[in-house]
C-alpha positions in Angstrom: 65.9 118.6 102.7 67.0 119.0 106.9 66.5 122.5 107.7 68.8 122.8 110.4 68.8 125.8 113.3 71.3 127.8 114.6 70.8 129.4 118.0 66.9 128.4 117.1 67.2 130.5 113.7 67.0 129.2 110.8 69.7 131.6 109.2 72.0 134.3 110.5 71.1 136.9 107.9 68.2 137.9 109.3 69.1 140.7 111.4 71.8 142.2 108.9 69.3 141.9 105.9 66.7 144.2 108.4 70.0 147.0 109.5 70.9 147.2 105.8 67.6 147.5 104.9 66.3 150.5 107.5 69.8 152.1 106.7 69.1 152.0 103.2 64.9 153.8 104.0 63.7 150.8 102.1 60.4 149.0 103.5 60.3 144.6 103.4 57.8 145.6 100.1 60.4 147.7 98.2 63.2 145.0 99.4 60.9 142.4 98.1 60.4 144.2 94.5 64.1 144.7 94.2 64.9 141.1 94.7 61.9 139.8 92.9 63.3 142.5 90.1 66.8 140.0 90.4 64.6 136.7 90.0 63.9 136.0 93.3 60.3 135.2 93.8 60.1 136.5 97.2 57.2 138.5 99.0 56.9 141.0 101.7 55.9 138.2 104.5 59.1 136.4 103.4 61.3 139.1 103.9 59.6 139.5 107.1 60.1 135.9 108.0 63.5 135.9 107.2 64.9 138.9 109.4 62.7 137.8 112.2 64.5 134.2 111.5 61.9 131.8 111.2 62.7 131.4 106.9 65.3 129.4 105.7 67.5 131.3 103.1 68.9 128.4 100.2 72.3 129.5 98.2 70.2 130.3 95.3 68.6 132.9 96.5 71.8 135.0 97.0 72.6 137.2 94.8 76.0 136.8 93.0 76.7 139.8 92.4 77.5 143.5 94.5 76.3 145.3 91.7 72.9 143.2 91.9 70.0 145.7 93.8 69.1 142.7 95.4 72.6 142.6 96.7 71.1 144.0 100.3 69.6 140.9 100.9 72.2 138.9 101.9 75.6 139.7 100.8 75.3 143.6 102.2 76.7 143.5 105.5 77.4 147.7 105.8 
């Protein structure tokens, strides 16, 4: 698969994933065990990786629903 970048990111999550997360107190560990808790096998360094934007995010690892708690990841743009 081409892992393309944008403005040399390789998402555009990354910084809204880390605001909704601070805003919410939670640290990349509890953000981890909520979307691991969703079926995402995803660990604190990846969480790290991704708001820092140097980890690709794939369509399947965002959640589908609001009501998910994993929801913050990438569909919580508050």
């Amino acid at each position: 698969m081409k892992i393309y970048d944008y403005n040399g990111k390789k998402n555009i999550c990354g910084e809204r994933i880390r605001e909704a997360r601070l805003k919410q107190r939670l640290s990349q560990s509890d953000l981890a065990a909520r979307v691991q808790v969703e079926g995402v096998i995803m660990e604190r360094d990846s969480i790290s990786r991704v708001e820092i934007g140097t980890r690709f995010v794939p369509d399947y690892e965002i959640p589908n629903s609001q009501k998910s708690s994993a929801y913050l990841f990438c569909g919580f743009w508050a």
